[in-house]
C-alpha positions in Angstrom: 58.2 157.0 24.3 60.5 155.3 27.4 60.4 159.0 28.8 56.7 159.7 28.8 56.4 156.1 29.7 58.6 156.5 32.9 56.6 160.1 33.9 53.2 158.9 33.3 53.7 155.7 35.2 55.1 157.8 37.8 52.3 159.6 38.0 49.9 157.0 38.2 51.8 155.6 40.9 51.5 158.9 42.3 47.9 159.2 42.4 48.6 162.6 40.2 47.8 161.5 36.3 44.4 163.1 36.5 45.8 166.4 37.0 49.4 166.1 35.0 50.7 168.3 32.1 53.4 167.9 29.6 56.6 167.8 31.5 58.0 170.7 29.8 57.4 173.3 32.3 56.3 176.1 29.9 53.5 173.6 28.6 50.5 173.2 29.8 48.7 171.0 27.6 47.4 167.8 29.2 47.9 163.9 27.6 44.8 162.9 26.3 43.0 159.2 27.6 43.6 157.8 24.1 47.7 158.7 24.3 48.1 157.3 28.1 46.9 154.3 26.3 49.2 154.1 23.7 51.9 155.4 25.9 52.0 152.2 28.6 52.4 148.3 28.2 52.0 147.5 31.8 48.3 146.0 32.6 48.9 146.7 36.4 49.8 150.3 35.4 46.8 150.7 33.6 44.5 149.1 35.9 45.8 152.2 38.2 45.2 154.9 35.8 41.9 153.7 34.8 40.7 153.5 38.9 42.4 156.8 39.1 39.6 158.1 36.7 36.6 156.1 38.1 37.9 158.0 41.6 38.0 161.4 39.7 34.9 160.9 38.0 32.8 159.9 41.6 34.7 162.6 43.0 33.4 164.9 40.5 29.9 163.9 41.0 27.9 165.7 43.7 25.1 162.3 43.1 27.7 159.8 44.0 30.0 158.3 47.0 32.0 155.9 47.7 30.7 153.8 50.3 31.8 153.7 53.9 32.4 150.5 54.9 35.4 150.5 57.1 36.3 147.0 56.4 36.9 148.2 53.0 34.4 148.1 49.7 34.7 149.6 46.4 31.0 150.1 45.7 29.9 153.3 44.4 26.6 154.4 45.9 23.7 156.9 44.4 22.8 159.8 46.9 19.4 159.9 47.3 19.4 163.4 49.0 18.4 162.0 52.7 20.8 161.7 55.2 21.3 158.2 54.7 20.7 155.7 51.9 20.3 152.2 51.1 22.4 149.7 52.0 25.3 149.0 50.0 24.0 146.2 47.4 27.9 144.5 47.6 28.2 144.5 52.1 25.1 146.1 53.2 26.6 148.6 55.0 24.7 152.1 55.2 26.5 155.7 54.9 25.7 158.7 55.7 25.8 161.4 52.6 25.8 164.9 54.7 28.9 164.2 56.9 32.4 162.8 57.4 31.1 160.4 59.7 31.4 156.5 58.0 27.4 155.3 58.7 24.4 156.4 59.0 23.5 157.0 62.5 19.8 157.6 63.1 18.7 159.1 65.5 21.4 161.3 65.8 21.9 163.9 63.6 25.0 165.1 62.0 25.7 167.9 64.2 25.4 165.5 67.5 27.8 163.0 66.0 30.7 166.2 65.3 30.0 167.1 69.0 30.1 163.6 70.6 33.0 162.2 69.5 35.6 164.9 70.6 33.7 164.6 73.8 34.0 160.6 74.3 38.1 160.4 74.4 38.2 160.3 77.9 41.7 159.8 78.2 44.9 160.8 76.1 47.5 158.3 75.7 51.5 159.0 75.0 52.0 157.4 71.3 55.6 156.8 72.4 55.7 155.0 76.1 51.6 154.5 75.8 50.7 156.4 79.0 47.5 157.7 79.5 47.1 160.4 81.8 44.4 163.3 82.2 44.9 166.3 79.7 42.3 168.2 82.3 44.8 167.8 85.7 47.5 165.5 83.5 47.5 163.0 86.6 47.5 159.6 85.5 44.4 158.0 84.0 45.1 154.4 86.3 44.7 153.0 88.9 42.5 156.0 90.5 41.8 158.7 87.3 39.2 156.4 85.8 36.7 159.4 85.0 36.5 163.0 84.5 34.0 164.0 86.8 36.7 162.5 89.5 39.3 165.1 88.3 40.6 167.6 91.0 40.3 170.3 88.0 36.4 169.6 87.4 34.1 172.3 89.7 31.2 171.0 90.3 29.1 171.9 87.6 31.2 170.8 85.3 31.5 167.5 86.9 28.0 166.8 86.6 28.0 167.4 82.9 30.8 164.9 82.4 28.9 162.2 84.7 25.8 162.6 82.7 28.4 162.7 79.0 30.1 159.6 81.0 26.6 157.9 81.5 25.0 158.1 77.7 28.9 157.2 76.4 29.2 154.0 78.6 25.6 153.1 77.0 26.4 154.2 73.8 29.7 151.9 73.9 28.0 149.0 75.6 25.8 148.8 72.4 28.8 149.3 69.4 30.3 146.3 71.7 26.8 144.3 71.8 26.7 145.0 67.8 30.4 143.7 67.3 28.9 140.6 69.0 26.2 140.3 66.9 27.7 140.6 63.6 30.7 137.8 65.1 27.9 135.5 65.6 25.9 135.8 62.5 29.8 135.2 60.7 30.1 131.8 63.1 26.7 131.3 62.0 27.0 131.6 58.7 30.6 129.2 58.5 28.3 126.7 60.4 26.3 126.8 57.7 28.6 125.4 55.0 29.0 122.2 57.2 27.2 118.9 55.7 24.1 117.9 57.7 23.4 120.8 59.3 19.7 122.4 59.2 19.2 125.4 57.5 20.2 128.4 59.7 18.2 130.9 57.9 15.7 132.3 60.8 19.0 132.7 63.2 21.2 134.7 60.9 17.8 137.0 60.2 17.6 137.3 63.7 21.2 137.9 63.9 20.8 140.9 61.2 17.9 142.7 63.6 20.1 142.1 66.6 23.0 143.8 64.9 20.2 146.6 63.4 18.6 147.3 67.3 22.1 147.8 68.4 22.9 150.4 66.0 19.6 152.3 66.7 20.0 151.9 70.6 23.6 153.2 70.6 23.0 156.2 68.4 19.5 157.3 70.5 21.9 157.5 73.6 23.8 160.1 71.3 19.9 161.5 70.4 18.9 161.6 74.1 22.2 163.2 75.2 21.3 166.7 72.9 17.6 166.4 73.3 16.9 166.1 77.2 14.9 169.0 77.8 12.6 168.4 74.5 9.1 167.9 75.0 8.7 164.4 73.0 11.9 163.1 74.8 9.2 161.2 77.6 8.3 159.2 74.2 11.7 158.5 72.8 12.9 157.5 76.4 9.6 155.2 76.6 10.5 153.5 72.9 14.3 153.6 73.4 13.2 151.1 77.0 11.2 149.0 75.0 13.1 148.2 72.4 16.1 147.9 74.9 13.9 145.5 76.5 13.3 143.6 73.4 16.7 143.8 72.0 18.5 141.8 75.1 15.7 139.4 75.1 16.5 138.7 71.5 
């Protein structure tokens, strides 16, 4: 018992119980559930080995995720077959099923998102001394290399794509920052709350929420917009985009 104790806990610890055998290297018979359990004593050990086969099981399970909260949740979340789903009943937060990427991100599709993002590091940086210098002409990025379509390797063509990237990606980043903002002040907001004879706060952290939803919508349609510019109904989703731009910064 002390030496199956000892390789199962290993294993656990290890992140490898799902998939071990019998330690003798000409067996391959796997430990049952019910003989892991009569195996270990530790309740933290077994807390592990039982998460391990929650995160097997979802794994397993072509109808379920984890959700993508990058703050960290342990929800599991249904897929509903769209590209997104609901929000997360435990922190709201919405994923996106079809791709890597950790939310949903309408109006963009998939295929934008895997395109954009390689494109928006405008700069490398030295993990070691932290310089960051052009990979294009490899001058430095500061004081004067503060965009591609500046670099002495760009012809002209070229440069005018990056401008026009640069453009949408300055938009795009202006509202991920205006979101941040909204979802710090609905947190003040929401701490304000808690103190004595204060009125109820309800309508500004509602307001708060479609702030921080407009955002979302406004930074991802710069990602739409960037793929879709010589589409016919982009005249419309330029017009909407405006308005509720409009209506979002008045809010």
């Amino acid at each position: 018992q002390p030496c199956w104790r000892e390789y199962l806990t290993t294993r656990i610890e290890q992140n490898m119980v799902v998939s071990c055998t019998c330690p003798i290297s000409e067996c391959h018979a796997q430990p049952t559930t019910a003989f892991i359990y009569s195996i270990l004593s530790s309740q933290e050990i077994i807390a592990k080995y039982e998460k391990a086969l929650l995160r097997c099981y979802v794994e397993c399970c072509s109808n379920l995720t984890w959700c993508t909260n990058p703050q960290g949740c342990d929800q599991i979340l249904l897929k509903d077959g769209l590209g997104y789903g609901a929000a997360c009943s435990k922190c709201s937060w919405i994923s996106c099923f079809n791709c890597s990427f950790p939310e949903a991100h309408y109006p963009a599709s998939c295929s934008h998102m895997a395109e954009w993002f390689p494109l928006s590091l405008c700069s490398m940086t030295c993990a070691k001394c932290n310089h960051g210098f052009c990979w294009r002409c490899l001058k430095p990025w500061r004081p004067n290399h503060k965009d591609y379509y500046n670099c002495s390797a760009m012809v002209s063509k070229a440069a005018w794509q990056e401008k026009r990237f640069q453009d949408y990606n300055e938009r795009c980043t202006f509202h991920h920052h205006a979101r941040e903002f909204a979802i710090s002040l609905r947190n003040s907001i929401s701490s304000i709350r808690e103190m004595p004879k204060i009125r109820n706060l309800t309508f500004v952290l509602d307001a708060c929420k479609v702030l921080e939803q407009a955002r979302k919508v406004l930074a991802y349609s710069c990602v739409y917009s960037y793929y879709n510019q010589d589409t016919e109904s982009m005249d419309i989703v330029e017009q909407q985009t405006e308005s509720l731009e409009l209506l979002t910064n008045a809010l």
